[in-house]
N, C-alpha and C positions, 0 to 999 in steps of 0.2 A: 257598145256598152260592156263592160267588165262584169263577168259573170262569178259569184261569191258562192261559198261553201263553207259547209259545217267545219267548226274546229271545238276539238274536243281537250279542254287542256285538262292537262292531271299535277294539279300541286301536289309536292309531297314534304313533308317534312324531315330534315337530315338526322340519321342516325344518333343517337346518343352520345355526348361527347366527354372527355375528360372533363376535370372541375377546372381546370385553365383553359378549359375550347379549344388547345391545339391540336387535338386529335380523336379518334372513334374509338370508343371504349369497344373492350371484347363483343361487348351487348351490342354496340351500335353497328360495330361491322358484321356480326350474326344480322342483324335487321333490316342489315343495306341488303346485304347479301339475298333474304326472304322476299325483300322488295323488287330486287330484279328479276326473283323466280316468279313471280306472280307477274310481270309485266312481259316478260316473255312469249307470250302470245298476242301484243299489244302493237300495231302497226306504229309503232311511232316513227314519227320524222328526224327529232332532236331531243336532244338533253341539255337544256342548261339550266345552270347552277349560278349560287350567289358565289361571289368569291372567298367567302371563310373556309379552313380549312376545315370545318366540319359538314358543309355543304357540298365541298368540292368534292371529298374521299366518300363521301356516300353515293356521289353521281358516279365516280368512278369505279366503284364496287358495281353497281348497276348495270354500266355501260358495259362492266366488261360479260355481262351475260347477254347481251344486245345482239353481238356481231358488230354490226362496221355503223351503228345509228351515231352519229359525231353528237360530241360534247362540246358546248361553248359557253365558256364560263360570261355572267352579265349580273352589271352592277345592281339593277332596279330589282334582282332576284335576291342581295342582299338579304342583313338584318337591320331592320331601322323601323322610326316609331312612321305609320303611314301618313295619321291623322291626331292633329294636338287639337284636342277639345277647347274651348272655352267652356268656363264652369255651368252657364247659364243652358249650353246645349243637351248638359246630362242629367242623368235623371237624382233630386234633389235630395234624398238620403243615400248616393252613392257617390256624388260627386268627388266629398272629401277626399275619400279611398279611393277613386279612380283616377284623382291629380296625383295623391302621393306616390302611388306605383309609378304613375310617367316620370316624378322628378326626379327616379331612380336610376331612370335609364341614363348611357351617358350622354351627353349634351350633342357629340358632334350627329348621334342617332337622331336627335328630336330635331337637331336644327334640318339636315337634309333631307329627313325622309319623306316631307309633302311632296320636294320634286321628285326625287325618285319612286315614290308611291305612281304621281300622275305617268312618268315612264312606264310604269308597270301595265296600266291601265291600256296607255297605246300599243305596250309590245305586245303584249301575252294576251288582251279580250279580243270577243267581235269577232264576226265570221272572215272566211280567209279568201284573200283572191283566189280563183280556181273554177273547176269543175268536180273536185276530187274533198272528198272531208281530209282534213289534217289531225295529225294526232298527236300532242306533243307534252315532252316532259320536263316540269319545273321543281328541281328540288331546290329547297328554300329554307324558309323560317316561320314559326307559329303567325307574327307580326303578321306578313304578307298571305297570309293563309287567311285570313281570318279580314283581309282587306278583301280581298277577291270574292271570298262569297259572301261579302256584305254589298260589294259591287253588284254581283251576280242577283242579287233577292233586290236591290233598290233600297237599302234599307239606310237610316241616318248613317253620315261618313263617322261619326262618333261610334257607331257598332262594331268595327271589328274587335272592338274592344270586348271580352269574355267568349271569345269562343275562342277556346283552347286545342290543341291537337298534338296529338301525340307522335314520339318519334320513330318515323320509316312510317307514320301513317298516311294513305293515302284519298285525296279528296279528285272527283271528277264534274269538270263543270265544261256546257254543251252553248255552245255558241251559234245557233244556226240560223239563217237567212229569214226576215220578214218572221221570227217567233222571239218571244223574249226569253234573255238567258235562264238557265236552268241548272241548279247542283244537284246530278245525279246518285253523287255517293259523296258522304264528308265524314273525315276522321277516321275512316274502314280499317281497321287491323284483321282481317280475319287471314292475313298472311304468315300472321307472328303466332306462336306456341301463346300459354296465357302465361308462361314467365316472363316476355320479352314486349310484352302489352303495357300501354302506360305510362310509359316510362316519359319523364316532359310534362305530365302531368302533373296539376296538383294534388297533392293528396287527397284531398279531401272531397276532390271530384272523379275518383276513379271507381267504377262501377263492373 
């Protein structure tokens, strides 16, 4: 019999990017940078990242405060919509406003991301084969962040939807053997100065 063990994954979300996404703004590479001083004393295994380049240059800011922990870039770590609601699923003076923001997304995000969401689910949750807990790093996007710890609580597949996160912030969720999962820390910036807080945020929710 195959003996499992605790895996502790830490979503994080990628640095702040230009207004075309191809690159880390001053902010976001200060924030990468913040992000890997704080994980520095974090036994991680791996680092992978969605393929956008504002995913990828965060991981790699990171990584390179690591030492030798390898980076592997993975698709299901993307940006994409995880879960398309039908209207009837959401709650009824929010539905409107919660379909018009999906139709905004682009189409090829909504069309793939159920499969890619369910990838996410197999590669990254669930305790690990072993004897040994794992520890490992997924920088990402708000979407999949907010998939993960609606997974993690059990909560309707409609819910990742409003929980927002900030960028270079970091989330820890615990996977362990015969207990049910558990988000130890979610949205945590206390690595960032309070200029560099927030940022990915909506306005109007930043506290």
């Amino acid at each position: 019999m195959t003996s499992t063990a605790t895996r502790y994954l830490y979503p994080a979300r990628h640095g702040e990017a230009s207004s075309d996404e191809t690159t880390l703004t001053e902010t976001g590479r200060r924030q990468a940078f913040l992000l890997g001083e704080r994980l520095r004393s974090t036994p991680l295994s791996s680092i992978r990242h969605g393929p956008l380049p504002r995913a990828r240059q965060t991981a790699q800011l990171i990584g390179a405060q690591l030492g030798d922990v390898p980076l592997h870039p993975s698709e299901p770590a993307g940006d994409y919509v995880p879960h398309l609601p039908a209207k009837e699923e959401l709650p009824p003076d929010a539905a409107d406003t919660m379909l018009g923001f999906l139709a905004q997304v682009p189409e090829e995000a909504r069309e793939r991301g159920p499969a890619l969401a369910r990838e996410a689910l197999a590669e990254f949750t669930g305790p690990v084969d072993g004897d040994r807990p794992r520890h490992e790093l997924v920088v990402t996007h708000s979407f999949l962040i907010g998939w993960l710890v609606r997974a993690a609580l059990d909560a309707p597949e409609w819910r990742w939807m409003g929980l927002n996160h900030g960028n270079a912030a970091l989330t820890v969720i615990r996977y362990a053997p015969g207990r049910p999962s558990s988000v130890l820390v979610h949205n945590d910036m206390r690595h960032l100065p309070a200029e560099l807080r927030w940022t990915g945020f909506p306005p109007d929710l930043r506290i």
